[in-house]
C-alpha positions, -999 to +999 in steps of 0.1 A: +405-745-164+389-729-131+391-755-103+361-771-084+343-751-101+314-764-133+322-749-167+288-738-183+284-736-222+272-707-241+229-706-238+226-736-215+201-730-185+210-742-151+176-752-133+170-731-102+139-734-075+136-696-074+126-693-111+093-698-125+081-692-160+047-680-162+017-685-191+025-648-197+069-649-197+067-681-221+045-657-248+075-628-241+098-653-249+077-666-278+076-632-290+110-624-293+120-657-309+095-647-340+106-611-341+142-627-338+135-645-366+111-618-391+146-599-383+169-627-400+148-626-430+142-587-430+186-589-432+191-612-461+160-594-476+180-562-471+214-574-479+198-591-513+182-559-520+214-534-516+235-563-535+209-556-566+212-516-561+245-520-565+241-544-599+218-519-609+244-487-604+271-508-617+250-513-653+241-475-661+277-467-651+287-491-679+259-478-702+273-448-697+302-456-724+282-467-751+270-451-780+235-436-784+224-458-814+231-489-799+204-514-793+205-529-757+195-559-745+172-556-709+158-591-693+126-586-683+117-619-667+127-643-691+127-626-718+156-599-733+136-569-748+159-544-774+157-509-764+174-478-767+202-462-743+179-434-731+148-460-724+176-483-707+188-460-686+152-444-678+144-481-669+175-487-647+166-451-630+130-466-625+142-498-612+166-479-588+141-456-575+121-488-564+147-507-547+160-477-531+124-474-513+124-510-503+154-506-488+140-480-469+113-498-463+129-527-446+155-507-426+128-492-413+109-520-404+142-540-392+143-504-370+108-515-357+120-551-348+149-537-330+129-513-307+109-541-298+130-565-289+153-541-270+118-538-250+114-576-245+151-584-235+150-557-207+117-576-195+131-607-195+164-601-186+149-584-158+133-615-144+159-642-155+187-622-155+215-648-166+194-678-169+180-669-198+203-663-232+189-639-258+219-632-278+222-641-311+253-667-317+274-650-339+290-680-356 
């Protein structure tokens, strides 16, 4: 432990005369905290999407090794419809296709959220320096 020294934990704020928070700075702040948190959802939105690819890849590989004349079950909301292998598998493509343009969809916005909040932080890390903390705990 450093000696006469005060230990300061992670994201607390040490008041100091020589730094004011304006109308404007609180919005900037504001700002970030809902992009900061638009980019939490637009993760698990992306990491629930590429989980689903994945399901989705992993059930024509299996339909792969059945026979043509086989009837296969497909839930479509609550309810299994019969089909054939090559309507299956023209489904799964379908399905594929889709998710695989949301996902480029919200990379692309998460991109977006990035870019912007890189712009924010510089601000207002350029005014507070280190009394301000807006890194995400990692836990």
């Amino acid at each position: 432990m450093a000696s006469g020294g005060t230990a300061l934990s992670k994201g607390s704020f040490q008041p100091d005369s020589d730094v004011h928070i304006t109308y404007e700075d609180q919005q900037k702040i504001n700002k970030f905290a809902r992009h900061n948190a638009k980019l939490d959802y637009l993760k698990d939105e992306l990491k629930a999407k590429q989980n689903e690819l994945k399901n989705l890849e992993d059930a024509y590989e299996e339909l792969e090794l059945m026979d043509d004349d086989e009837k296969i079950a497909y839930l479509v909301g609550e309810v299994f419809v019969y089909q054939d292998l090559e309507n299956t598998q023209a489904t799964l493509v379908e399905a594929r296709d889709n998710l695989k343009k949301n996902i480029e969809e919200l990379e692309e916005g998460c991109y977006k959220l990035k870019n912007l909040m890189s712009d924010l932080k510089a601000q207002l890390y350029g005014k507070f320096g280190n009394h301000i903390n807006l890194e995400a705990d990692d836990d």
